[in-house]
C-alpha positions in Angstrom: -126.8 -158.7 -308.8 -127.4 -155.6 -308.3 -126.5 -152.5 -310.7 -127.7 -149.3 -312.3 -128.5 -148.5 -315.5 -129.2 -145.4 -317.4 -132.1 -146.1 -319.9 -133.4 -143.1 -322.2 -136.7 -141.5 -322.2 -137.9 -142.9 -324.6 -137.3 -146.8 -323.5 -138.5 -146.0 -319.7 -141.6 -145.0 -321.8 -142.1 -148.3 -323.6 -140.8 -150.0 -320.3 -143.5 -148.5 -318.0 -146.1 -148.9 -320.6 -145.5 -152.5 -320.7 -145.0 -153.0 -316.6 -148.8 -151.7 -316.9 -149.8 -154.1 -319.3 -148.5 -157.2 -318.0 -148.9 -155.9 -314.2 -145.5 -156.9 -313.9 -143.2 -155.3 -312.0 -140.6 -153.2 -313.1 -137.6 -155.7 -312.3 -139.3 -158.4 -314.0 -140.0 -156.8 -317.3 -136.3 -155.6 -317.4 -134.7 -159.0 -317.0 -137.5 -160.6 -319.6 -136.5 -157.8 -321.9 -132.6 -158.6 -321.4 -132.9 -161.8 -321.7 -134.8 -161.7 -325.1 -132.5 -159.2 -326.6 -129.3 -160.6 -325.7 -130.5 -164.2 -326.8 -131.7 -162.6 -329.6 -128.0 -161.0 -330.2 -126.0 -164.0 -329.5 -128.6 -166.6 -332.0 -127.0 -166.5 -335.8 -129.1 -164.9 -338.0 -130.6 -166.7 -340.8 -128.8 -166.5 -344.5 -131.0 -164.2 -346.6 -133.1 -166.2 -349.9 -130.9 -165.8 -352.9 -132.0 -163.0 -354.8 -132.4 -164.3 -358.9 -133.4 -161.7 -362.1 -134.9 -163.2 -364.7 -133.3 -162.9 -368.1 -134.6 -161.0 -371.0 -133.6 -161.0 -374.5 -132.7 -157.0 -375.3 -133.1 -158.0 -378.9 -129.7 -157.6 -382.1 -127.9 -154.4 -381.7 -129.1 -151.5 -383.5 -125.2 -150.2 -384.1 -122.8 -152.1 -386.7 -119.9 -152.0 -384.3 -119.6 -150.6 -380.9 -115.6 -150.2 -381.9 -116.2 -147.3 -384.3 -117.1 -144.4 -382.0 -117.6 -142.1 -384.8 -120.4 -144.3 -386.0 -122.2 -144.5 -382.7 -121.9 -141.2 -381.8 -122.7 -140.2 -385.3 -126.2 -142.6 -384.8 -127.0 -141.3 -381.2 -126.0 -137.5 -381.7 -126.5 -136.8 -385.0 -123.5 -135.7 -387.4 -122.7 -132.1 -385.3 -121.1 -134.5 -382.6 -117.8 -133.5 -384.1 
């Protein structure tokens, strides 16, 4: 098949740096590279690792009651909160 493609700068760069590499010609490197990225596209990707944090005991609570707010903001802003 025949067809034309407009590739940017900077991958005709990496495509002609690779040609020389591989002393392969240009035609050749394009259909390897098309072939690896669209199998590469069309392959399901593997499910990440669950993630786990550890658990760490934040010790009692240092206020009474978290339902008074006058005593917790009394304890973290001193008495002029009012």
């Amino acid at each position: 098949m025949r067809t034309t493609l407009t590739i940017d700068d900077d991958v005709a760069a990496i495509l002609k740096r690779v040609c020389r590499s591989r002393e392969a010609s240009f035609k050749a490197i394009i259909n390897e590279a098309l072939r690896s990225g669209l199998k590469e596209m069309i392959t399901p990707s593997q499910p990440d690792k669950n993630y786990q944090t550890r658990s760490v005991s934040l010790g009692r609570c240092l206020i009474g009651s978290l339902d008074d707010i006058s005593e917790v903001l009394s304890l973290t802003e001193g008495e002029e909160f009012k």
